[in-house]
N, C-alpha and C positions, 0 to 999 in steps of 0.2 A: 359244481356248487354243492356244497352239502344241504341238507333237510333244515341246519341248525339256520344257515343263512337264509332259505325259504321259509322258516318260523317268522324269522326277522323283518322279511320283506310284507308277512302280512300283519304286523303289529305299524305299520305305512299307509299312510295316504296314498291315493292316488298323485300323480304328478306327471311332470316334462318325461322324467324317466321310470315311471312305473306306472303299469297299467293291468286290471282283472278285466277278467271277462267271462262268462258264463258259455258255458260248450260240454254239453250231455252227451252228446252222440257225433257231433260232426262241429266241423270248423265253424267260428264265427263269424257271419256275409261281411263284416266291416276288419277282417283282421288284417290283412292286408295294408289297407288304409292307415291302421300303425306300423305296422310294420316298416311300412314306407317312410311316415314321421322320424320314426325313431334315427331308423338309418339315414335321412337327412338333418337330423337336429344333433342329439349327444348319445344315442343309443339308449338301450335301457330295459326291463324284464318286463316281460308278458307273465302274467301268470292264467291259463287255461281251465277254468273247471271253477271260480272264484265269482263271487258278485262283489258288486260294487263298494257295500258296506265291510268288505273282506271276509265274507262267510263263505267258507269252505264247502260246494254245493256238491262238488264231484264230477268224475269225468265217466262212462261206462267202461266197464272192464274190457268188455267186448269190442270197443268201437277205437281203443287205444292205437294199438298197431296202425288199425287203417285212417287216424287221425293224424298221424308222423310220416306215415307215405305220403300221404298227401301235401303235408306242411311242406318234407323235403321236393317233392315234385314241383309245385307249385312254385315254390320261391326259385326253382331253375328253371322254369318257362319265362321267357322275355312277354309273352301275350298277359302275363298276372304280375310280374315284378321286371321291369326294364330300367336298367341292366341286370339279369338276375344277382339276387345275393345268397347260394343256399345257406339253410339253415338247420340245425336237426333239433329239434325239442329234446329235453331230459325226462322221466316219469319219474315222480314220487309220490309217496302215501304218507297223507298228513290224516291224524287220525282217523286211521283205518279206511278214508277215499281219496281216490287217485286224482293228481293234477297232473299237469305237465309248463313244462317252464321252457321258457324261449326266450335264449340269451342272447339281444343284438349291438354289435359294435356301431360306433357311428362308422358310416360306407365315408370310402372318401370321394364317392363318385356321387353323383345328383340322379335318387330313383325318381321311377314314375307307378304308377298303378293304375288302369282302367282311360290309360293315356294321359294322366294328371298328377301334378306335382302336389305331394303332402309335407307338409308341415307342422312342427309340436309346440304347442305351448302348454298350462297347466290347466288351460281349459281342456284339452284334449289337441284332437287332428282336424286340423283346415286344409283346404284346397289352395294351391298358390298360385295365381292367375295373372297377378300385376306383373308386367316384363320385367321391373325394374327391382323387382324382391327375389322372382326365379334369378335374375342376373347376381344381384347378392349371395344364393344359394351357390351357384356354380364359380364364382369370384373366390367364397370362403374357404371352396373346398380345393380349388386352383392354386390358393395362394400356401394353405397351409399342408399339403398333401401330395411331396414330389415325389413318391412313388407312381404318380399318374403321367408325369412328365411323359410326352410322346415323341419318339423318335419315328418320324414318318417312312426312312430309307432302309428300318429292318425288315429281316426276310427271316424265314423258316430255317433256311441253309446256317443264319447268326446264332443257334442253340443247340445245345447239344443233344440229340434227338436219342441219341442212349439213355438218357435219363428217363425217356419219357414210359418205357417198361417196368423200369424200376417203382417210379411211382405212382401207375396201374395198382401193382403189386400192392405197397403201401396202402393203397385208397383199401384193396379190395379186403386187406387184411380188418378193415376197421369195419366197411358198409360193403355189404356181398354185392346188393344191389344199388350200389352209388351209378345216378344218373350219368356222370363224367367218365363212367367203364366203356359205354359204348360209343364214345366218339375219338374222330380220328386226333391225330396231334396238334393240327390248326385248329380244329374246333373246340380240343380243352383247351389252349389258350384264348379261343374270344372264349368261352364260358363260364372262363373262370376271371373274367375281367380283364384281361393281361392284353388288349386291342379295345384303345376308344377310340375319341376325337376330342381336340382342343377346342374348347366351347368357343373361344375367341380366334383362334388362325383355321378354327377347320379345319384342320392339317388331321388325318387318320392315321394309326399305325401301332405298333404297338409300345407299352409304357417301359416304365424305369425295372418295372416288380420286374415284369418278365425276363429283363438282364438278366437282373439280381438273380432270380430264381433257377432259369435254363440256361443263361448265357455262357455260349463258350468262352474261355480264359482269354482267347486275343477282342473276345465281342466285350467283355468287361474290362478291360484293358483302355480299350476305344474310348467307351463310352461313360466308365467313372473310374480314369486311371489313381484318386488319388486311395481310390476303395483297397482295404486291407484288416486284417485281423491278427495281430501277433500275441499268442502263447508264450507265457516264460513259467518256466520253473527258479524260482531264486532261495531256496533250503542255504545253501552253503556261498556261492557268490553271490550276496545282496545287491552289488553295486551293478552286476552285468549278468548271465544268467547260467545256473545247470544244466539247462536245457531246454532249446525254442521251435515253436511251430510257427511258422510264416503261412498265412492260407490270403491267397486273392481268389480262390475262387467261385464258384456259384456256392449261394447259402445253403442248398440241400447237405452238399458234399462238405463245407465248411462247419457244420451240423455235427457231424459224423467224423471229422476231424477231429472236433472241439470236445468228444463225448469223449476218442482213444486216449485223447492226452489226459482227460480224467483220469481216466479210468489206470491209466500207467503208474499216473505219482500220485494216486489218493489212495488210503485204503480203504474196504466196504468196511461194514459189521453188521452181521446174521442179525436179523429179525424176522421173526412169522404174524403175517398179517391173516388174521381170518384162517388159521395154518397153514398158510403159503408163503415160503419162501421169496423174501421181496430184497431189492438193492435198495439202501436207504441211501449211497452213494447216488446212482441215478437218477431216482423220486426227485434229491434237490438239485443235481446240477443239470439236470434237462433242462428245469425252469431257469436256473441262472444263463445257460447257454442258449435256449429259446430267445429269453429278456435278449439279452447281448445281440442277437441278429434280425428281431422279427420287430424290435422298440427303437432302432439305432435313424438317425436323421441322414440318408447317405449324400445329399449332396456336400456335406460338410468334409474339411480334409484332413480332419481328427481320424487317426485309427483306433479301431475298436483293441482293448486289450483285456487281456484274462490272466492274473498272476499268483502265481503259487506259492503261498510261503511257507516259513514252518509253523506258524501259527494259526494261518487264516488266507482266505481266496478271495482276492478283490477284482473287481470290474468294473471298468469306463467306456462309455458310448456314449458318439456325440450323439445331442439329444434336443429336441422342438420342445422345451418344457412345459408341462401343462399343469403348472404349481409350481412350489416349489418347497424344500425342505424334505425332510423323514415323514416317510408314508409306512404308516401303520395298520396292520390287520383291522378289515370292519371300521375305519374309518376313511381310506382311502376308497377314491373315484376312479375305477380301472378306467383307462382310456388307451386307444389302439393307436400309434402313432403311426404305422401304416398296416393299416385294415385288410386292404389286399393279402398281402403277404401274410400277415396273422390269418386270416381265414384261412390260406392254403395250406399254411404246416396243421392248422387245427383239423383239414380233412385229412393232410397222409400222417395224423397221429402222433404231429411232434409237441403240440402241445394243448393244451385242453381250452376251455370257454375263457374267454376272457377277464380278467381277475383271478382266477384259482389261483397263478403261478405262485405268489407272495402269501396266498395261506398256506399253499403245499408247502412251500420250506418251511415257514413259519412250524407246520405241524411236526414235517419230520424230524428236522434241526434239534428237535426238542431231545430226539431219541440218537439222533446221531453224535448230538456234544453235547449231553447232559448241561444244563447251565447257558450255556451261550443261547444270544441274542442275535440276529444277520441283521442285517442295517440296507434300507433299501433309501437312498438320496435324492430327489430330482433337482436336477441343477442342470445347466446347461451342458456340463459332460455326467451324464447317469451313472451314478454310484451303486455296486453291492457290494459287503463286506458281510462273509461266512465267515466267522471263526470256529477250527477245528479244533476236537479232541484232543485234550494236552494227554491223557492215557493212550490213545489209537495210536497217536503220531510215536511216543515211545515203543510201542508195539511195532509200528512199521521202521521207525529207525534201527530197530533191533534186526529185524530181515534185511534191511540195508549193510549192515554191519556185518550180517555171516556172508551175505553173497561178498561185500568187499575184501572178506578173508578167505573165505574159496576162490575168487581170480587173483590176490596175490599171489598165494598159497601154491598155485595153478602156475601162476607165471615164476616164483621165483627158480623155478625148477630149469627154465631156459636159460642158457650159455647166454649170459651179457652184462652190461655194466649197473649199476643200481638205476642210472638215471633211465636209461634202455628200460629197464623190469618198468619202472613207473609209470614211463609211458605206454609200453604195452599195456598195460591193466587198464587204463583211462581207454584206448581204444577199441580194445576187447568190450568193455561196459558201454561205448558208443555201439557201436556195432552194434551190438544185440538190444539197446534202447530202439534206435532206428528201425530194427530188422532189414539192419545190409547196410552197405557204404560203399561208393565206388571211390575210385583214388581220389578224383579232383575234390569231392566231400573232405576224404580225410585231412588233404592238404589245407583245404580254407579251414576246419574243425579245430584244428591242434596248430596253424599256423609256422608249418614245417616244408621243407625241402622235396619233392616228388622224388627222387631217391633215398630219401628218408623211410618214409612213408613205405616207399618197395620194398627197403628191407627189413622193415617191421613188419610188415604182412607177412614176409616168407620166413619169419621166424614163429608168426602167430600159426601159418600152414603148417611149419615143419611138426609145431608141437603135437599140431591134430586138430585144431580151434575153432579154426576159419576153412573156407574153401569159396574158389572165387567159381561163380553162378551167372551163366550169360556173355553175350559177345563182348571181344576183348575193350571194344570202344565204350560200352552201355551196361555191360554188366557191374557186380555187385561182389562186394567181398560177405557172407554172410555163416554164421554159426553152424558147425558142424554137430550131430549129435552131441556129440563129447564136450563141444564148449558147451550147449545150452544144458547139460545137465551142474555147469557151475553155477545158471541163477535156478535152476530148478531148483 
């Protein structure tokens, strides 16, 4: 969140979603108490170090750090916030004293605090005690929130427990001392929410997030076979595609998929932030590709898609709508369609507090395509449309263009017929798109004969281009020095 928005927030009343509170040296005895509301009501900002009237009182300098271990501790103790939800506070300095702001999603799970269910209205935080209003609270968040869905007959053996190093890693790069560093791999998954209970069958086990998140390929297969995310490139075949990424697999990994294939067919362009060299390519399609898998309704049989054109990158994801129409900077109501899941890319660093995503493009965008506007839609299938750079995209068609006449160039020099040359050059360009191809690839790719296919490789071999890499059955045909210095 920037300062400018925190200016903002205190020219506001108090309400359901905004709340001050005065804290000189240590945490507020009732903070919690919101904190709880909030995550069971609509979410909504804390601001720390603030009275009532929104006078800026201040926070101590001294007592900052150990005011945010704490926050972060406390909201992962089940004994102060059950289910935990962590949390980390931001610091800033509004004229010249420090506050701290605490951004909370609505949970889609039903907290407690001090063994007691809170709740928000614009009077503040109540206690929820009637069965039949707790049972509304747990019903709301049942009915609208199927990343909780629980499959009671999964096991630890159902995920892919390699992952779980990696994003150790991740965590640590962000929070040295993140509480989730020192538990083992069953207990960051209850900790991090991903193991409740169905308030209504009582059935235990763990949820839908945690597929989604850990699940191995045959465990997400199982259990949301119609889940999928297809990548196309469409520059030159509008109707069918340049070039596609098929991903079913866990979101981490589909993350990380989604970023290569950016980063393949878009081009950057150099800017210094603060004198540091930043990717304004990244800045915005993190958030587009975050939006795309952390905002998406998965039990629907909509696949998610991301497509590249020569104008502009649009995105669809079926979607739980929460409004409807064009959502606009500073007037939209961030809201976390699954909160779980958002939480957890927001500890390993994929993406920031809730709402930022749609200012960060909104800001860079500015600088990335001079002029354009991204267009963000809620509708039952979620809309983004980035329109790119009509100079960038001449700029990188022009690189497209020398490499296409360095691999003719490259191939017409091979002993063959013109149709032979053409198609060598198309698969020479797959090949090193991919990095590698094994035979059965090429055969579905190009839609050709397996002895085709053989004796185009061993004329791509003979030239110097290719070299086949790995057992005869599993390996890969992939670029030899000499070819990859054609797209160098």
């Amino acid at each position: 969140m920037s300062v400018e928005k925190i200016k903002y927030l205190l020219t506001q009343q108090e309400g359901i979603t905004l709340e001050f509170k005065e804290a000189t040296t240590d945490l507020p005895g009732n903070l919690f108490e919101t904190i709880c509301a909030m995550l069971n009501r609509e979410g909504g900002d804390i601001l720390l170090g603030v009275k009532d009237n929104r006078t800026v009182k201040g926070v101590e300098e001294g007592c900052i750090d150990n005011m945010i271990a704490n926050l972060v501790n406390l909201s992962n103790n089940p004994n102060k916030l059950d289910p935990p939800f962590i949390l980390h506070p931001c610091h800033y300095k509004i004229d010249g004293k420090s506050i701290l702001h605490i951004s909370i999603p609505e949970s889609s799970e039903t907290h407690k605090t001090g063994n007691f269910i809170y709740d928000r209205s614009n009077d503040g935080d109540f206690k929820v005690t009637q069965t039949s209003r707790v049972a509304l609270l747990y019903n709301k968040k049942r009915n609208y929130y199927t990343e909780n869905r629980i499959y009671p007959y999964l096991k630890l053996s159902d995920f892919k427990t390699e992952m779980f190093p990696r994003i150790r890693n991740l965590i640590r790069g962000r929070y040295q001392n993140h509480p989730w560093l020192d538990l083992d791999d069953e207990q960051l998954l209850h900790k991090a929410g991903f193991y409740g209970k169905d308030s209504q069958t009582q059935q235990e086990g763990y949820n839908l997030a945690s597929v989604l998140l850990f699940g191995r390929d045959e465990t997400i297969v199982r259990i949301v076979s119609h889940y999928k995310i297809d990548a196309l490139l469409r520059r030159v075949d509008v109707d069918r595609y340049d070039d596609r990424l098929y991903i079913t697999t866990n979101l981490i990994e589909a993350y990380d998929q989604l970023m290569g294939f950016i980063e393949k067919h878009l081009p950057d362009k150099f800017y210094l932030q603060d004198d540091i060299s930043i990717s304004l390519r990244s800045k915005i399609f993190r958030e587009i590709i975050a939006n795309l898998i952390v905002h998406r309704e998965y039990t629907s049989g909509y696949a998610g898609t991301l497509i590249i054109y020569k104008d502009r990158v649009e995105t669809r994801n079926p979607n739980n709508p929460h409004g409807n129409g064009l959502l606009l900077p500073h007037q939209f109501v961030p809201f976390p369609k699954n909160p779980l899941i958002a939480r957890f890319f927001a500890q390993i660093g994929r993406v920031d507090e809730l709402g930022s995503g749609i200012l960060n493009v909104y800001k860079y965008l500015k600088i990335y395509a001079p002029g354009k506007q991204p267009q963000f839609i809620e509708e039952q299938l979620f809309r983004t449309i980035i329109p790119l750079d009509d100079a960038l995209n001449k700029q990188n068609d022009a690189v497209n263009d020398a490499v296409n006449d360095a691999v003719n160039d490259a191939v017409n020099n091979i002993k063959a017929g013109e149709p032979v040359k053409k198609r060598l050059a198309k698969e020479l360009k797959r090949i090193w798109e991919k990095e590698g191809l094994n035979l059965q690839s090429l055969i579905s790719e190009f839609t050709i004969e397996r002895r085709t296919v053989q004796r185009d490789m061993k004329l791509l071999k003979q030239a110097g281009f290719i070299e086949f890499i790995g057992p005869a059955k599993t390996g890969k045909y992939k670029l030899t020095e000499k070819g990859l210095q054609l797209f160098n």
